[in-house]
C-alpha positions in Angstrom: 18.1 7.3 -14.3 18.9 10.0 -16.7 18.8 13.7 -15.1 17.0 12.3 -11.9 15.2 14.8 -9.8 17.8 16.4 -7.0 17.0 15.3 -3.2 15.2 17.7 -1.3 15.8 15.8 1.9 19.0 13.7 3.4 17.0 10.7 4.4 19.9 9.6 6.7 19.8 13.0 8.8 15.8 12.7 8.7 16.0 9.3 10.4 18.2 10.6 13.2 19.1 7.7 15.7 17.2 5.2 13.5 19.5 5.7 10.6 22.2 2.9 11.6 19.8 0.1 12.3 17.5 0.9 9.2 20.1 1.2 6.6 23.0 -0.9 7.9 20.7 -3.9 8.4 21.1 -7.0 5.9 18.3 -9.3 5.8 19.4 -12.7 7.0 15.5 -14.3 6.4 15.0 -14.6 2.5 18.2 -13.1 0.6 17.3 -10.7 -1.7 18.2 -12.7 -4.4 15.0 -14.7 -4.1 13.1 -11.8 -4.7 11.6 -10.4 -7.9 12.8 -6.9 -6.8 11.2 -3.6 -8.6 13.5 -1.5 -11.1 12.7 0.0 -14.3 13.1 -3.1 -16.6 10.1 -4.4 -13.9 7.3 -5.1 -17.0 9.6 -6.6 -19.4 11.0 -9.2 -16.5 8.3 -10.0 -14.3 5.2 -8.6 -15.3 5.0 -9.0 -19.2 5.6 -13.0 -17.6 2.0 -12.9 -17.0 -1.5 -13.7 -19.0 -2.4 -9.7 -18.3 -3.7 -8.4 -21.8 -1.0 -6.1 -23.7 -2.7 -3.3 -22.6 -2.5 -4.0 -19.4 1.1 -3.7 -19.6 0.7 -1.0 -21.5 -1.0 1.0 -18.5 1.5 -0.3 -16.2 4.0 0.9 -17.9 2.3 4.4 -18.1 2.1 4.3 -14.1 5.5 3.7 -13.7 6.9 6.1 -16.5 5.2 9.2 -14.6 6.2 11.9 -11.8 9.6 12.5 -10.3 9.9 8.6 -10.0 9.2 7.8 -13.6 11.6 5.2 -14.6 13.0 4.2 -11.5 10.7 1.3 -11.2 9.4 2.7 -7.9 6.4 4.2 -7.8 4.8 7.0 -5.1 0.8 7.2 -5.1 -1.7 9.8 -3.5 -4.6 8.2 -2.0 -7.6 10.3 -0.9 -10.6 8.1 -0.5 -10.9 9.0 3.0 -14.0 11.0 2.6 -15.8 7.7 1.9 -13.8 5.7 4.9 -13.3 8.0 7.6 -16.0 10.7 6.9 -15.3 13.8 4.5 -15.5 15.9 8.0 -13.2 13.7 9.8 -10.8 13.6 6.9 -10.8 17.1 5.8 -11.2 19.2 9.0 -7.5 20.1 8.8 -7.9 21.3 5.5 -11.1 22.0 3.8 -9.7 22.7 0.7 -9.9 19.2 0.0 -13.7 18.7 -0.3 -12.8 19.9 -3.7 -11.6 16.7 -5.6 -9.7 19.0 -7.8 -7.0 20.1 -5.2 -6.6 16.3 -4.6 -5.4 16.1 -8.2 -3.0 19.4 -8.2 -2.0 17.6 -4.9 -0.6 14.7 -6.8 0.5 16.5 -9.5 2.9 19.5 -8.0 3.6 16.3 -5.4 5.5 14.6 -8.2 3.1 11.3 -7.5 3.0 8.5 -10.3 -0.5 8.0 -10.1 -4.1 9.9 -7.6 -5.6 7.0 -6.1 -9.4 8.7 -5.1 -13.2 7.6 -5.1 -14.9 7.4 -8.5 -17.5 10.6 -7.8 -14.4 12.8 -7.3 -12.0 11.7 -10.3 -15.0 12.0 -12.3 -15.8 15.2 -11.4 -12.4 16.9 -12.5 -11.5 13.8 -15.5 -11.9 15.6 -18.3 -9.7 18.5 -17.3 -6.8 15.9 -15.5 -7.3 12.2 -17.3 -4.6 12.9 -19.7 -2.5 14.5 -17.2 -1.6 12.2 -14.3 -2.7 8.3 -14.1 -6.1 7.6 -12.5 -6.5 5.2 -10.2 -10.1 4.7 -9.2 -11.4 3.5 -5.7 -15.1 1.3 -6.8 -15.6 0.1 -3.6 -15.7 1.8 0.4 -17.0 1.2 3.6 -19.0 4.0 4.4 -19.0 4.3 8.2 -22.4 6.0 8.2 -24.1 2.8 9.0 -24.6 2.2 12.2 -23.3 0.2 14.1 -20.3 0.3 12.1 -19.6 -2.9 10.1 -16.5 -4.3 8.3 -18.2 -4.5 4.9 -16.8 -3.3 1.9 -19.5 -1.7 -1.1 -19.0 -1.2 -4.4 -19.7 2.2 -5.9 -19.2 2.1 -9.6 -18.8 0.4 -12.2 -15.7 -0.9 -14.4 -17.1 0.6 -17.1 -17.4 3.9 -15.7 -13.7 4.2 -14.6 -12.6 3.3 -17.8 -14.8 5.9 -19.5 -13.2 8.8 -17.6 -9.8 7.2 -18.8 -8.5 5.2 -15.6 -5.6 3.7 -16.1 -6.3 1.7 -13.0 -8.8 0.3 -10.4 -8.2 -0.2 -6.5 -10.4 -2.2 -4.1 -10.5 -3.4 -0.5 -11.2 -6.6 0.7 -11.2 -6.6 4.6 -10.3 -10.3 5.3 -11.3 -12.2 8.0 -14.3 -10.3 8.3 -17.7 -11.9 8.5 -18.3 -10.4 4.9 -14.6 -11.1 3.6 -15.9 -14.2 1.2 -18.7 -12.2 -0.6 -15.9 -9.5 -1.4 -13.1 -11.6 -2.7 -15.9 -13.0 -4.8 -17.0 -9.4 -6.8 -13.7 -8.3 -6.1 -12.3 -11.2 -8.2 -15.0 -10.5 -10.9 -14.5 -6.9 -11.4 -10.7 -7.6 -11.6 -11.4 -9.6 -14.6 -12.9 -7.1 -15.8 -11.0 -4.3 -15.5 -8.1 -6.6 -17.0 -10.3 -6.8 -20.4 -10.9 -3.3 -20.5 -6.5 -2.8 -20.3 -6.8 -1.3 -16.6 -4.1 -2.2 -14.0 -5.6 -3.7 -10.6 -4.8 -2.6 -7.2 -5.4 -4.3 -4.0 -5.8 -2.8 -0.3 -5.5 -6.0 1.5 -6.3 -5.0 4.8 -7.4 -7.6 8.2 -10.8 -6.7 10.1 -12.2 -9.0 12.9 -12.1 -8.0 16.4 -10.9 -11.0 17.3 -8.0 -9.8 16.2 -7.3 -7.6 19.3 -6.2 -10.8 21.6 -6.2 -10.5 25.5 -3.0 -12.1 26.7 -2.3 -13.9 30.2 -1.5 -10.5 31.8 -4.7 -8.7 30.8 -3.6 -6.3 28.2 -4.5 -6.5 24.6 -2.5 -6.6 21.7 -3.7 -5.7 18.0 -2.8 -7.9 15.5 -4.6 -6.4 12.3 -0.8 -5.4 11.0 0.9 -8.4 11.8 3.5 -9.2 9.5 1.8 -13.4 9.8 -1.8 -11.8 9.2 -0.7 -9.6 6.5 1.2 -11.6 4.9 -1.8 -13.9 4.1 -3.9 -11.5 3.3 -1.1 -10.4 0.5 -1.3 -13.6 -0.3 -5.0 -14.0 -0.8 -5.1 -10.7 -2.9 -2.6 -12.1 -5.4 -4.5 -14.9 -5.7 -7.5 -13.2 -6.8 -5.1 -11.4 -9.3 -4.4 -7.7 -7.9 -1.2 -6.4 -10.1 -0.2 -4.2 -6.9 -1.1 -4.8 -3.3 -1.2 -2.4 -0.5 -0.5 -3.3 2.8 -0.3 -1.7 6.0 3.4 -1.5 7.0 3.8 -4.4 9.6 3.6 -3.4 13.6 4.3 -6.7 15.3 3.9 -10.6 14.4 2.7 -13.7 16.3 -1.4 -13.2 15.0 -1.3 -16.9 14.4 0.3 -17.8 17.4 -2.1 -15.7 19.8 -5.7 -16.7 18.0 -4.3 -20.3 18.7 -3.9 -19.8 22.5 -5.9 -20.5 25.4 -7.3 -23.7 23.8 -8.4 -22.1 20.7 -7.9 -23.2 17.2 -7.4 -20.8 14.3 -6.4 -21.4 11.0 -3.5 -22.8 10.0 0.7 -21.9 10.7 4.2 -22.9 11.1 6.6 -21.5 13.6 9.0 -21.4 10.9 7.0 -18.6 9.8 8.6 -16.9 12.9 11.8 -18.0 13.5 13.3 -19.0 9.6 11.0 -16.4 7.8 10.7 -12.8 9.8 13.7 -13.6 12.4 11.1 -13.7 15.1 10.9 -16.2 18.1 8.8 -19.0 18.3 5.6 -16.7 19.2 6.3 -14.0 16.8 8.1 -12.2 19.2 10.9 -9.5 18.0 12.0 -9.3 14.2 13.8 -6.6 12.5 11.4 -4.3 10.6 12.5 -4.8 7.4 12.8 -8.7 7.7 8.7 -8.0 8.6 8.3 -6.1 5.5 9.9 -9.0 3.6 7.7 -11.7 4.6 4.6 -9.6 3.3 6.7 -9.1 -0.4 7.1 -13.3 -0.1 3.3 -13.6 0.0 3.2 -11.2 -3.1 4.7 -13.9 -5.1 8.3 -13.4 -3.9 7.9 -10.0 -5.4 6.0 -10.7 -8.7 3.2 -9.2 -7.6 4.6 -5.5 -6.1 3.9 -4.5 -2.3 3.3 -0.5 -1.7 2.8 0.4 1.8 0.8 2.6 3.2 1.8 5.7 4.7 -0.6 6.1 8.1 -2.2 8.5 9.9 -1.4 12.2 10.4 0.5 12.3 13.7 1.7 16.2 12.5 5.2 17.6 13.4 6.5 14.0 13.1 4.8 12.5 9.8 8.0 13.5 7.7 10.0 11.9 9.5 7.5 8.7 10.1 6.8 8.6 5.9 11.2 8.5 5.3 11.3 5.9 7.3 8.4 3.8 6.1 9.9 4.7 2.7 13.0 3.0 3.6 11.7 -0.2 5.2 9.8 -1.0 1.8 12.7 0.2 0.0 14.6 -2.2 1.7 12.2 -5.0 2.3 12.0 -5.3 -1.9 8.9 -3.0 -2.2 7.8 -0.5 -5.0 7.1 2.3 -3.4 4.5 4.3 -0.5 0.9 5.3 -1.3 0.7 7.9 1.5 -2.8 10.0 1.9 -3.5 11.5 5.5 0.0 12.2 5.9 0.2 14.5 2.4 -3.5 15.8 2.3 -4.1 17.1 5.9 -2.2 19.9 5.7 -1.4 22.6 3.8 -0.5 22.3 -0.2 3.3 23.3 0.0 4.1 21.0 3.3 1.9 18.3 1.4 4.2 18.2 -1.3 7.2 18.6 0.6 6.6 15.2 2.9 5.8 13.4 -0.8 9.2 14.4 -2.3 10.7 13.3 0.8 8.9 9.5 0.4 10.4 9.8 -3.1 13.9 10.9 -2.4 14.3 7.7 -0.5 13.6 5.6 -3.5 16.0 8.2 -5.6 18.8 8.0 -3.3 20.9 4.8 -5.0 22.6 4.3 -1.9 19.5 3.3 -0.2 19.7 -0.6 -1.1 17.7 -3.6 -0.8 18.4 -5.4 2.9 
């Protein structure tokens, strides 16, 4: 890329003693050649491939043309619905300056971000004054935890319409699969998709797992999460680019073997293939083990090998380590044949100038060229 942005980090030296076996790994699962990787000829080769209206492409295009990773074919998103899914108080405690929707935007922009990904209320309420200065990427739909008890239901809070009149470029939704409610969402999800498509808007996807089943009590007594399983994950990738998300973000995977422990102890649970495992994420025959990256992989393999892109997300605020934890998620998507990190808590939950330092640092990974796919 022509004058690219210098490095403001040296993302070997920030992953310390991880360095070695994040970026000397090769990926021995799917070879990189299978994939549709991203780079900046990504709408002409894969995307332009698809029945998306031009100006759909069009608004793609725009999204990937913008902040310090404009034509690079990577792109770095700012996500700040967490008023809606954790609780403005929750989410903006550590920094109240963010119950204004406009220092999410100045966020994103001084941040170098490609796109703000935030709830339809908030973008609304700055859009005539930053619409036609960085990409919008409107949130319609939330779980609002004020229900009680708590339930893993999804609700819609807008209209397509609406985002397009404040001059979205793009829509995002969740669909929590395997939830009790998970069918009724992919159904309006699907349908507002559509529409967004007619209206030119690019569709994103948060494909995130919520059942509690999906804790599982092994033989020794302790429990083991499997919401970010790469095998979990990966099918609900799968089940968001059915339902025609252009982008899908996915939690970065933790462990695998979901399959394997919902089908233990004389229970039956959908359907998989220890080759899943042991040929596909360089697990064992449980889901045991597996290099990160090859993890990552098996979630952009569900996206289409690729055609449809995979941005993870960046995680919770952990403080004096999230740097170092957003470089190194950067890398393993990097690496895995992703587009890029849409990282929120991390950025937004603390002050402006550190904010923007951690997002250049998730972008200098995908501007250092001698980071490479696995």
């Amino acid at each position: 890329m022509a004058n690219a942005p210098a490095l403001t980090i040296d993302p070997r030296a920030t992953l310390g003693s991880k360095a070695d076996a994040l970026l000397g790994h090769t990926s021995k699962t799917c070879p990189k050649e299978k994939i549709h990787l991203p780079g900046p000829d990504f709408v002409d080769r894969v995307f332009s491939q698809t029945d998306r209206p031009a100006p759909v492409l069009r608004n793609f295009q725009t999204l990937m043309n913008h902040g310090r990773l404009g034509g690079t074919g990577f792109v770095s998103i700012l996500p700040v619905d967490q008023g809606i899914e954790h609780s403005a108080g929750a989410s903006f405690a550590p920094n109240p300056a963010f119950f204004d929707p406009e220092n999410i935007v100045k966020l994103a922009i001084d941040g170098g971000c490609n796109a703000v990904a935030s709830t339809i209320g908030g973008l609304a309420s700055v859009a005539r004054k930053y619409a036609h200065k960085i990409p919008f990427l409107v949130k319609f739909n939330h779980n609002e935890m004020l229900t009680y008890p708590n339930i893993f239901n999804e609700s819609y809070f807008g209209s397509i319409k609406q985002c397009y009149e404040m001059g979205a470029i793009a829509v995002g939704a969740t669909i929590y699969f395997g939830s009790e409610n998970s069918r009724e969402e992919i159904a309006y999800v699907s349908d507002m998709f559509e529409e967004a498509h007619s209206y030119g808007m690019v569709t994103v996807l948060w494909c995130y797992t919520r059942n509690n089943a999906f804790k599982v009590k092994g033989a020794d007594g302790k429990s083991t999460d499997y919401h970010s399983s790469a095998d979990l994950t990966g099918q609900a990738n799968h089940l968001g680019a059915t339902i025609k998300a252009d982008i899908i973000k996915q939690k970065l995977p933790t462990n695998n073997g979901g399959y394997a422990a919902l089908n233990s102890g004389g229970s039956s649970y959908g359907k998989f293939d220890k080759r899943v495992y042991t040929a596909l994420c360089g697990s064992d025959e449980n889901g045991h083990g597996g290099h990160p990256i090859d993890l990552c992989r098996y979630q952009v393999m569900n996206n289409y090998m690729g055609r449809v892109p995979l941005i993870n997300s960046g995680g919770e605020s952990k403080g004096a380590s999230d740097l170092a934890e957003a470089v190194e998620t950067a890398v393993i998507n990097k690496r895995a044949g992703g587009m890029g990190l849409i990282s929120g808590r991390k950025a937004f939950q603390k002050p402006m100038d550190e904010g923007v330092k951690l997002l250049h640092a998730v972008q200098d990974v995908y501007l250092d060229k001698s980071i490479t796919v696995a």
